[in-house]
C-alpha positions as CSV (number, residue, x, y, z in Angstrom):
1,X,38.0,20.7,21.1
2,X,38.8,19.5,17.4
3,X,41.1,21.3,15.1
4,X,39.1,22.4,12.4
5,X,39.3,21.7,8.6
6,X,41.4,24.6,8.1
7,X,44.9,24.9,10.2
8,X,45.3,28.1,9.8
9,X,41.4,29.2,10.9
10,X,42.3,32.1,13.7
11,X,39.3,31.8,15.9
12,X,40.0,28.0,16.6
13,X,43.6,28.6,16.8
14,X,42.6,31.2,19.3
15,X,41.0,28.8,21.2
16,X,43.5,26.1,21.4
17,X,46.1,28.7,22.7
18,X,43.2,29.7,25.6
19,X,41.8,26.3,26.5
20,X,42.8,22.9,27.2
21,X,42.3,20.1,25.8
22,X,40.5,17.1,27.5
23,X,43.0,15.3,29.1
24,X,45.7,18.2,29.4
25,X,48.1,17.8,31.9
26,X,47.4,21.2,33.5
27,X,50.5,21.3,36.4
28,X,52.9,20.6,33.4
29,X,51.8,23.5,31.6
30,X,51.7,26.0,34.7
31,X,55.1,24.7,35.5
32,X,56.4,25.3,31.7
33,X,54.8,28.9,32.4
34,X,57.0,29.8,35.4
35,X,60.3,28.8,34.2
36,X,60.1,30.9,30.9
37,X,58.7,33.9,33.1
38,X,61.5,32.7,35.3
39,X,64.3,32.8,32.1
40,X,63.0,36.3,30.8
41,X,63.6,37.7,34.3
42,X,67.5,36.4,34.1
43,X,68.0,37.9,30.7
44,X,66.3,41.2,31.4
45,X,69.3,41.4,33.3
46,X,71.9,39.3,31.6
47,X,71.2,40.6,27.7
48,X,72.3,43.9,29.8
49,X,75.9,42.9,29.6
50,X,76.0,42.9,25.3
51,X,75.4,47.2,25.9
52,X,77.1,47.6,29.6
53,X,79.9,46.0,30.6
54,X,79.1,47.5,34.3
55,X,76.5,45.0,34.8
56,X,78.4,42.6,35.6
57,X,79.3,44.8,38.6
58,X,75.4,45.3,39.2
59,X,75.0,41.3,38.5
60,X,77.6,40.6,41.8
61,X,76.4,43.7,43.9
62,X,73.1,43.5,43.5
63,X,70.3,43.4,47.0
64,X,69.6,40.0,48.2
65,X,66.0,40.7,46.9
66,X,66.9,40.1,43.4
67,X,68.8,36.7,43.7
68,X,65.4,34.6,43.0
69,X,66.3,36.0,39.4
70,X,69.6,35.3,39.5
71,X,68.6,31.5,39.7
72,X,66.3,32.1,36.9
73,X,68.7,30.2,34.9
74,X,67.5,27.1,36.7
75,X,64.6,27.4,34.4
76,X,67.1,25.7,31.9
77,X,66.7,22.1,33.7
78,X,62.7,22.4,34.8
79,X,62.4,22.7,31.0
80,X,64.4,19.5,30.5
81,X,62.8,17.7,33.1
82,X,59.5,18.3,31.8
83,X,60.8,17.4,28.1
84,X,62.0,14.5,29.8
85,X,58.9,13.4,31.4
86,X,56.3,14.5,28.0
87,X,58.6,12.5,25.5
88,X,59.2,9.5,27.5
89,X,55.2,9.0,28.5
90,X,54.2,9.2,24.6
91,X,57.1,6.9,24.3
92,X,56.5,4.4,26.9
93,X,52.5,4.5,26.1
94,X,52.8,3.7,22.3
95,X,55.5,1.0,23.3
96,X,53.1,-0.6,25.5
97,X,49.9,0.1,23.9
98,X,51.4,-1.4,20.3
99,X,54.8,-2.7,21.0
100,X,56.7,-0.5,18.6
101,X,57.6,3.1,18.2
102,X,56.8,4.9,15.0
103,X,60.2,7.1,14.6
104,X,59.1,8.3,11.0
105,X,56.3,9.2,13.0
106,X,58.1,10.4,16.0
107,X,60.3,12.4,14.0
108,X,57.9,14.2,11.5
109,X,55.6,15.5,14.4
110,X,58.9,16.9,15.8
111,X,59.8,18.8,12.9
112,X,56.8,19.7,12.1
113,X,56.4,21.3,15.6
114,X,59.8,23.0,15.8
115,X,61.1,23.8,12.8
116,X,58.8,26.7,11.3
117,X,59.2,28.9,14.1
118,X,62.6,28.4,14.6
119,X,63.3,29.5,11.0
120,X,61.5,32.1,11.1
121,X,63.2,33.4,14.3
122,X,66.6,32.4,12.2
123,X,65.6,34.5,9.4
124,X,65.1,37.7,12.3
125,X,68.9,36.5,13.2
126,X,69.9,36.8,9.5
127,X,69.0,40.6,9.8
128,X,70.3,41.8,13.6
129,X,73.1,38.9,14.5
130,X,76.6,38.7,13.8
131,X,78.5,35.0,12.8
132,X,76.0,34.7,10.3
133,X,78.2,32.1,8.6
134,X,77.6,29.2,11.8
135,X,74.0,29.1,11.2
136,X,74.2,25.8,9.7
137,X,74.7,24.6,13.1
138,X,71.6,25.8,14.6
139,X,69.7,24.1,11.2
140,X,71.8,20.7,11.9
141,X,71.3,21.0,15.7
142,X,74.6,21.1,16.3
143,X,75.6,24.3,17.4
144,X,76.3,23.5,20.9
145,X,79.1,21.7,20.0
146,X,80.9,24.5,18.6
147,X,82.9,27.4,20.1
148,X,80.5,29.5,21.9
149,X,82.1,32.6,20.7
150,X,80.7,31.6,17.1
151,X,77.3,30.7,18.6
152,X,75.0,32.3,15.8
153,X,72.0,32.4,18.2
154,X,73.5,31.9,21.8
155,X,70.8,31.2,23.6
156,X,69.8,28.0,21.3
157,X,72.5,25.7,22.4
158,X,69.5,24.2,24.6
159,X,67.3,23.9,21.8
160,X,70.1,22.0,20.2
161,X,70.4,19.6,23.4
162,X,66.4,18.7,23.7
163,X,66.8,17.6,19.9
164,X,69.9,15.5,20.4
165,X,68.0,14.3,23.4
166,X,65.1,13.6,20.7
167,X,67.1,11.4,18.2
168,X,68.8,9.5,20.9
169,X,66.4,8.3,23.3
170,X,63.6,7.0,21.8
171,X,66.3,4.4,19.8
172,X,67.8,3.8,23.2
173,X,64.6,3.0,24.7
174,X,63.5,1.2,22.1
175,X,66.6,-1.3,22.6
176,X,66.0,-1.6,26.3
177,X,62.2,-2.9,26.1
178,X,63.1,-5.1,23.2
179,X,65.9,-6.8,24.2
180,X,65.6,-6.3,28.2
181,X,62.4,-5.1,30.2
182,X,60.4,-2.6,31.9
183,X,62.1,-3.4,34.5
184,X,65.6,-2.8,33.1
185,X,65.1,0.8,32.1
186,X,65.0,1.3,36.0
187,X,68.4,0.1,36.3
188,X,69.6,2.0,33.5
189,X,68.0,5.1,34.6
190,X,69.5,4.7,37.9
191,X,73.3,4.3,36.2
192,X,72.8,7.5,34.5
193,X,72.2,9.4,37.3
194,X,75.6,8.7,38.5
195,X,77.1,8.7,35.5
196,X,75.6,12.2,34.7
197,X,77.2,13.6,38.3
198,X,80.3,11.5,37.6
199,X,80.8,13.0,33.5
200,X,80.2,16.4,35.4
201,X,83.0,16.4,38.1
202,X,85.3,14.6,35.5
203,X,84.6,17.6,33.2
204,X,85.7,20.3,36.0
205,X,88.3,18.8,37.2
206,X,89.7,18.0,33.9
207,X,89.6,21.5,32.5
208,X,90.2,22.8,35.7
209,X,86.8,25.3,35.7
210,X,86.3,27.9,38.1
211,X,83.3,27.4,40.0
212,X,80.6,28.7,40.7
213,X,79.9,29.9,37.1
214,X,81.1,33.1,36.3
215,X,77.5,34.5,34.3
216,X,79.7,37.6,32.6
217,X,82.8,37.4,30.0
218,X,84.3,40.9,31.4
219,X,83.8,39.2,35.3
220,X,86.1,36.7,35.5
221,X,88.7,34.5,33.4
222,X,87.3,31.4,31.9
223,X,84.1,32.5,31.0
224,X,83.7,30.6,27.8
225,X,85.4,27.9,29.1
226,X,82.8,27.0,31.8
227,X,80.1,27.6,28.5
228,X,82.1,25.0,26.1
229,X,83.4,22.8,28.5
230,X,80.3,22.0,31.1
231,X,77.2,24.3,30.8
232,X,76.0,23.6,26.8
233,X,77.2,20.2,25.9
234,X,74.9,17.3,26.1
235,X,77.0,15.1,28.1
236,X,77.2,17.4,31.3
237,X,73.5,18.2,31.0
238,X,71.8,15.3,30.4
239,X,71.3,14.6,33.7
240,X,68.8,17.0,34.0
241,X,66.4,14.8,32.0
242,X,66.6,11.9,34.4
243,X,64.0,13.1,36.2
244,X,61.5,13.1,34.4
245,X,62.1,10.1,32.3
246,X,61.8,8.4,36.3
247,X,58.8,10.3,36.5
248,X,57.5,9.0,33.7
249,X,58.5,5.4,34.1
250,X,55.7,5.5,37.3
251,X,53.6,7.7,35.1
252,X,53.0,4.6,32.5
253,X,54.1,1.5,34.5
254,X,53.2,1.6,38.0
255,X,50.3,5.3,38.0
256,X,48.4,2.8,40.7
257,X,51.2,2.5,43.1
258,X,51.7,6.3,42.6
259,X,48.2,6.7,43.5
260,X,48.5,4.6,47.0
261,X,51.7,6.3,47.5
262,X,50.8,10.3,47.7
263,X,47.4,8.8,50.0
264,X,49.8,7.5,52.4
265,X,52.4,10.0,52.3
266,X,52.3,12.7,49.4
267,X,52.5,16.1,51.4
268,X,56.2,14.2,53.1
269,X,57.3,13.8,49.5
270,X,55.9,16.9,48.4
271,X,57.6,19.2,50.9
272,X,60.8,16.4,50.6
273,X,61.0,18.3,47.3
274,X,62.1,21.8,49.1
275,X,64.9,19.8,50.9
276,X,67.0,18.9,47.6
277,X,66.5,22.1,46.2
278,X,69.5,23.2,48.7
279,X,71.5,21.8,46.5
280,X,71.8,22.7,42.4
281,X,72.8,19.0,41.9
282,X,69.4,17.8,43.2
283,X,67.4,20.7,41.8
284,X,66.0,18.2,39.2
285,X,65.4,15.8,41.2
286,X,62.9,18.3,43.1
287,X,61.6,19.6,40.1
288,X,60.7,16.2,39.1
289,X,59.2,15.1,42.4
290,X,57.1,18.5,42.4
291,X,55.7,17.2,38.7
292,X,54.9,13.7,39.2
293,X,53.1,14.9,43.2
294,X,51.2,17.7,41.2
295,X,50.0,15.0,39.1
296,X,48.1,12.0,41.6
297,X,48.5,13.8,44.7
298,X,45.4,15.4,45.6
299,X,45.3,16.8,49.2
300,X,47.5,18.9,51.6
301,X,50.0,20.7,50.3
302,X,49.8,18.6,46.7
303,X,46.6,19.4,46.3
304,X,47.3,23.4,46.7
305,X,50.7,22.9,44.2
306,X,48.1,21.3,41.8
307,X,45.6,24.1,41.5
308,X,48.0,26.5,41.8
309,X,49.9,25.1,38.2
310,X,46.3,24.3,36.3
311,X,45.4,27.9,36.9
312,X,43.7,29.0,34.1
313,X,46.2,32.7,33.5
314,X,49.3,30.2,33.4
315,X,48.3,27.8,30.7
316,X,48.5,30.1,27.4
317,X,52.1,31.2,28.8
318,X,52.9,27.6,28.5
319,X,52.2,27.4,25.3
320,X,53.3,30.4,24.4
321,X,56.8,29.0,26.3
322,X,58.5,28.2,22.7
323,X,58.1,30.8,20.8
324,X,58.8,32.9,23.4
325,X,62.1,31.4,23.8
326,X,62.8,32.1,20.7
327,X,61.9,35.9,20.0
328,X,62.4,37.6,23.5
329,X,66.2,38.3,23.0
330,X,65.5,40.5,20.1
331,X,62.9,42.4,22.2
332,X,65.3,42.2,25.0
333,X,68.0,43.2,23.1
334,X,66.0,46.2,21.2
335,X,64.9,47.8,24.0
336,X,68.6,48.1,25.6
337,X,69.7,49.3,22.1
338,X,66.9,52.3,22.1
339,X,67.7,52.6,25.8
340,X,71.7,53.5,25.5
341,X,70.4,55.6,22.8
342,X,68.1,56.9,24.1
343,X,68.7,57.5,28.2
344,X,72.2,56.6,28.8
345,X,72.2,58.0,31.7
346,X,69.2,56.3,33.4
347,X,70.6,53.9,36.6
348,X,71.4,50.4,35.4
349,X,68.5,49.5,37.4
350,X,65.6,51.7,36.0
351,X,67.1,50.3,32.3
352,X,66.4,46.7,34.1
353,X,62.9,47.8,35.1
354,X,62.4,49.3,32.0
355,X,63.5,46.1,29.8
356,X,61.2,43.8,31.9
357,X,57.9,46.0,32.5
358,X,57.7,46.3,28.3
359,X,59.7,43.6,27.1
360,X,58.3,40.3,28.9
361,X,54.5,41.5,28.0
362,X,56.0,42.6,24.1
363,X,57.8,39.0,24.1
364,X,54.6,37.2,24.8
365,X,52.5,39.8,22.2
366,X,55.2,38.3,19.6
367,X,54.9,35.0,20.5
368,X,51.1,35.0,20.5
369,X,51.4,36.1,16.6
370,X,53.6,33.4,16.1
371,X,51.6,30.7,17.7
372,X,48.6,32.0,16.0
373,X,49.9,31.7,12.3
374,X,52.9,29.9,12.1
375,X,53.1,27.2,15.4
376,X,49.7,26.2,15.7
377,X,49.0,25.7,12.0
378,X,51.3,23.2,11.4
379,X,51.0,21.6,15.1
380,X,46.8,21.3,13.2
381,X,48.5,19.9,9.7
382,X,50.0,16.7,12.0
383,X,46.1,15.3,12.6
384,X,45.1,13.6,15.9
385,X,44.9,14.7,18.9
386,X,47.7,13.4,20.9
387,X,49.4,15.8,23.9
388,X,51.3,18.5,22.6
389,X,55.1,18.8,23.3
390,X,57.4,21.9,23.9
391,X,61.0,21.7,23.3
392,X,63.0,23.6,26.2
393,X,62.3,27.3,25.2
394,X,65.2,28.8,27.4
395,X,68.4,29.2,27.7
396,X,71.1,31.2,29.7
């Protein structure tokens, strides 16, 4: 399916939102899908706490039913994983296919697919958010490296990492393959990984965090400590990202031994995935395993995870996923305001049930508009026909 002469035609926007293109890596997309439906059930509860400071009672007392949401903020790193993996395959590709990388052309196609939504979802900010005066941050990408208590639009400090991750990596990748080798990226990779654990422990220990993270200012002491010092900043996240630029090394390089290696063994590796997501540290490492499996391994349990991400309802959520990330905390945020107006006296978790049942479906009625007639028209205005790619759309 072609873009047509006209970027801002409807009925082929329509259809670009609703089907896939040829080629479309379908499990990436379904996977995009969950973690944002996974983020909006988190801050159905968490965007509680800006009108109730008794959720963060209902947060720690809540049945053990609802803790699958509570790890909704795990979405965060599935989203860098899979920015990980998209950037660093177009990367790797066009370095091996031509032995360069365009960045003017890098660069404009990222601007050109970020930027107009996210000012219009500044401009809403303008009008219903206070410390108005820090939104050059969010326009200079920077505003994760401020205080979060001047955060203009808190839950854009990820935004703010994925385009740091942006600028840097395809020059550092670029150096690697020139002066070293395919080969060499491997062993680089591999260093960050325990660098990336190493920077994090320094970090705690250093500021002396209280951990596990405390998700509420009114729970606990050091709230925005844990947010400055370890949970927005680039160099205790970038881990998360590993993963997928791994995954994408075997991706481009070696997609034959990948191949031999899910015949042989994929549902091992595939269910090896459940294993590390014990632990939070590894959860990225899972993540990525359950991508690059989805991708060449076709029977057992792989097969199943495969078809179950390229079905057909999950793939406009996916591309939905951005915009969404950027408009559902004014939904979110709405609906408590009319609530405590409204039915103070409803039980915190009727006002939950309330947010999520109308404001997840509202969210992705907004985001539709926006994909229609301001994201996909300028995603058309960049020609060609190369794979789309999301920036992390979540936050916590």
């Amino acid at each position: 399916m072609s873009n047509s002469a006209d970027p801002f035609a409807l009925r082929n926007n329509f259809n670009l939102l609703l089907s896939p293109l040829p080629g479309q890596m379908r499990p990436v997309d379904g996977l995009r899908a969950i973690s944002i439906l996974l983020v909006l059930a988190i801050h159905c509860v968490w965007i509680l706490a800006v009108f109730d400071e008794g959720a963060a009672r209902f947060f720690y007392q809540a049945p053990f039913w609802l803790n699958w949401v509570f790890n909704g903020e795990l979405g965060v790193d599935v989203f860098f994983v899979i920015s990980g993996f998209l950037i660093s395959s177009i990367l790797m590709s066009e370095y091996q296919s031509s032995g360069n990388i365009r960045f003017g052309h890098f660069y404009k196609r990222r601007f050109m697919r970020l930027m107009p939504a996210y000012l219009l979802a500044m401009g809403f900010g303008l009008l219903l958010l206070p410390n108005k005066e820090y939104i050059w941050s969010n326009l200079l990408y920077i505003n994760n490296l401020l205080p979060a208590s001047t955060h203009f639009m808190p839950w854009t400090w990820s935004l703010a990492i994925e385009e740091q991750f942006y600028f840097l990596f395809p020059l550092l990748l670029l150096w690697i393959l020139r002066r070293r080798s395919v080969r060499f990226l491997a062993v680089v990779m591999t260093v960050a990984v325990v660098a990336s654990l190493l920077i994090r422990y320094l970090v705690i220990k250093h500021h002396q965090l209280p951990l596990p993270i405390c998700w509420y200012e009114n729970a606990c002491e050091g709230f925005f400590d844990v947010i400055d010092h370890i949970y927005v900043k680039p160099w205790t996240r970038f881990g998360s990202f590993l993963p997928g630029i791994f995954a994408a090394y075997f991706h481009v390089y070696h997609p034959e031994a990948l191949r031999n290696c899910f015949r042989r063994s994929g549902p091992l590796i595939a269910w090896l995935s459940f294993f590390y997501m014990s632990f939070r540290h590894l959860f990225t490492i899972a993540i990525g395993f359950l991508l690059i499996s989805s991708l060449y391994c076709e029977y057992g349990f792989c097969g199943w995870l495969a078809r179950g991400l390229s079905a057909r309802w999950l793939y406009p959520i996916g591309q939905l996923a951005y915009s969404t990330y950027l408009f559902h905390p004014f939904v979110i945020g709405a609906l408590y305001g009319a609530l405590f107006q409204l039915a103070a006296e409803l039980p915190t978790l009727q006002k939950i049930a309330i947010a999520t049942v109308v404001g997840v479906p509202l969210s992705l009625l907004i985001a539709t508009a926006v994909y229609l007639f301001v994201e996909r028209p300028f995603m058309n205005m960049r020609g060609g026909r190369r794979r789309e790619v999301l920036a992390m759309p979540v936050s916590s």
